[in-house]
C-alpha positions in Angstrom: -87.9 -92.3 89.0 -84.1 -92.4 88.8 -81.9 -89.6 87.6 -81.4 -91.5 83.9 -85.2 -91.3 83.7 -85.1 -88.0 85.3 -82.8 -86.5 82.6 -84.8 -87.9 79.3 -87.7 -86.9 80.9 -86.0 -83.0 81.3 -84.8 -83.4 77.5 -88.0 -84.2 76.3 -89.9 -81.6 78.0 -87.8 -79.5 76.9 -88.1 -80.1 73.8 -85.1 -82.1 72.7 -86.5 -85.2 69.9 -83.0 -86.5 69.1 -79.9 -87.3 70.7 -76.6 -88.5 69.6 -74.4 -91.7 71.2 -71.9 -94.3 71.2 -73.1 -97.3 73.5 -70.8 -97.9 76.9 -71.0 -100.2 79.8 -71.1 -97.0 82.1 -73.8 -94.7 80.1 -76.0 -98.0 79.9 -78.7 -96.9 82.7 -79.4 -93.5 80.2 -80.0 -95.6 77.6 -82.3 -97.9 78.9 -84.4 -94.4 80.1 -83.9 -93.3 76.2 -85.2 -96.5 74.8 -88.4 -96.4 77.2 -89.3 -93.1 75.8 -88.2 -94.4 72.2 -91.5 -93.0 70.6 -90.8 -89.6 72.1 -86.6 -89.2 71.5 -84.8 -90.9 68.6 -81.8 -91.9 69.3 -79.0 -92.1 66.6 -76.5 -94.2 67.2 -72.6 -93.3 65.6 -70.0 -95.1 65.1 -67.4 -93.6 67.2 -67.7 -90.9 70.3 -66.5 -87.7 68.4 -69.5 -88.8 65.3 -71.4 -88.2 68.3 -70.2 -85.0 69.7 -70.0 -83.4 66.0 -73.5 -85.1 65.1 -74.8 -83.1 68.2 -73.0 -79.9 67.2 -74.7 -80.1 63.6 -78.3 -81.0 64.9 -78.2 -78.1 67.2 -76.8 -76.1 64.2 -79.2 -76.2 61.5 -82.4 -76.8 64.1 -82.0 -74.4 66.3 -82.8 -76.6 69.3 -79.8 -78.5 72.1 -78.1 -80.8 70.7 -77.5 -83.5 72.9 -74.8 -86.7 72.7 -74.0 -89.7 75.3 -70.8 -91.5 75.8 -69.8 -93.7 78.7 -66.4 -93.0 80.8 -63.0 -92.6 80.1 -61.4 -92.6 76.2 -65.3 -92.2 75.1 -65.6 -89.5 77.0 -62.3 -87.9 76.0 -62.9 -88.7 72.3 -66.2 -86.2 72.3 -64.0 -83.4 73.2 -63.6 -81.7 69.6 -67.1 -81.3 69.2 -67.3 -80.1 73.0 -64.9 -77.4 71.9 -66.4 -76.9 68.6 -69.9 -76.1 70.9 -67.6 -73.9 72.9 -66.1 -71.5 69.9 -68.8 -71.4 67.8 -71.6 -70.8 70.7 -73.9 -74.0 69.7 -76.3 -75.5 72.8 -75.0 -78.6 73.0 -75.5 -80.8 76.2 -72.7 -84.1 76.8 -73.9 -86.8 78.8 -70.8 -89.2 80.0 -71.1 -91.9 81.9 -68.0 -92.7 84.6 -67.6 -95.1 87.6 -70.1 -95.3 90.7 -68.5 -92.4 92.6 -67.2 -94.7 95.5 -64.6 -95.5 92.7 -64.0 -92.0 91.8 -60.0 -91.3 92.9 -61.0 -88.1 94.6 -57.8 -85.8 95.9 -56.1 -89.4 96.6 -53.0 -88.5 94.5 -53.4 -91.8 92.7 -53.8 -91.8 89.1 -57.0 -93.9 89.2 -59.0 -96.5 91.2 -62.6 -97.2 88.9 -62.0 -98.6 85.8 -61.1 -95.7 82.8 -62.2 -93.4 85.3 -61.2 -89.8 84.1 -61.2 -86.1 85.7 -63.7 -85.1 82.9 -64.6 -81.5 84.9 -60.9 -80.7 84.8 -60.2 -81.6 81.2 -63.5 -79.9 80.5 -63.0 -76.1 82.2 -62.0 -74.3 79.8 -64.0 -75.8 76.2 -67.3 -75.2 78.0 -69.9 -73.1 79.6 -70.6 -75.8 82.4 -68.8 -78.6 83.2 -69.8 -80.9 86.4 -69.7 -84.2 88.0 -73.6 -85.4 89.4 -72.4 -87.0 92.6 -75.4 -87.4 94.5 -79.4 -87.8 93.4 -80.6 -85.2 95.4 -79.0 -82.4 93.9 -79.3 -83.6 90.0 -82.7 -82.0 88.9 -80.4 -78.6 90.1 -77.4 -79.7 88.1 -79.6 -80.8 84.7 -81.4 -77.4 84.8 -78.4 -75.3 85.4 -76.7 -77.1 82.6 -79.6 -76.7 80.6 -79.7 -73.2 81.0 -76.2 -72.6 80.6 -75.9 -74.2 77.4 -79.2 -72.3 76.2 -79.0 -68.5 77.4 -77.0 -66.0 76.8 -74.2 -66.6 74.4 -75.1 -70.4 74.0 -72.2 -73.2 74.2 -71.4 -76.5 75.3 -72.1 -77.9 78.7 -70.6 -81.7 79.8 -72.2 -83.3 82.7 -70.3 -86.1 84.1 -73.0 -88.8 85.3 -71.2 -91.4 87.6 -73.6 -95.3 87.1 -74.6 -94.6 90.6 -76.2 -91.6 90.4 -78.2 -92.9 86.9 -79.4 -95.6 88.7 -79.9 -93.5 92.2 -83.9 -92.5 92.7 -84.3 -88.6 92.2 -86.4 -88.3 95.4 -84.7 -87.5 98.0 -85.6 -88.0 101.8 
């Protein structure tokens, strides 16, 4: 199973049966995982990032249960923000999923404003509009980073949690050796 798989499987069993997204060359691994478990998760499509964000902000609203959205890297990522923040005043469970580049394309401390393509320091634009806010760079410590995110988004006064998820680490096997 890779992490993409690994993380619908984690929504569904949780008990999420919609999520909210905006299609991207970098999310496309999640969903592919989505559209295997189709009869289990609907997936909405929107017609812009933030639709998505907000979309996931009003689910979670009036159900009760995480609302969850998907955008891939860069400007998508960046234009889901509002609802992140939205998520993050008004104490919704909300859960963003971006995509970014593989992480040997990630800039790192480099000083350079950017090697992958519309890669973007989503953590540090992030910190402060949400409960949790992390990058998955490596397989075997995902399942730890999806439940934490989970949980923080979930307990306690509820808000929005963003995890960054590199095209790698979708694609990378959860099992780790």
């Amino acid at each position: 199973m890779d992490c993409a798989e690994y993380l619908v499987d984690f929504l569904i069993k949780k008990g999420v049966t919609d999520v909210f997204g905006y299609a991207g060359g970098y999310i496309v691994p999640f969903m592919d995982a989505l559209y295997k478990r189709k009869n289990e998760i609907k997936i909405h499509v929107c017609y812009n990032e933030q639709g998505c964000a907000f979309s996931a902000v009003g689910y979670a609203r009036t159900s009760g249960k995480l609302g969850v959205y998907f955008t891939t890297s860069g400007p998508g990522a960046i234009n889901g923000l509002s609802g992140l923040a939205d998520a993050w005043f008004d104490s919704i469970p909300v859960m963003g999923i971006c995509g970014n580049v593989p992480t040997n394309e990630m800039k790192g401390f480099s000083g350079i404003r950017q090697t992958g393509f519309q890669e973007m320091d989503l953590v540090s634009m992030t910190r402060n509009i949400s409960k949790y806010s992390v990058t998955a760079n490596n397989a075997c410590s995902f399942s730890d980073i999806v439940s934490r995110a989970y949980n923080m988004a979930t307990l306690g006064r509820k808000g929005g949690v963003i995890i960054d998820f590199p095209l790698n680490i979708q694609q990378a096997d959860i099992t780790c050796r």
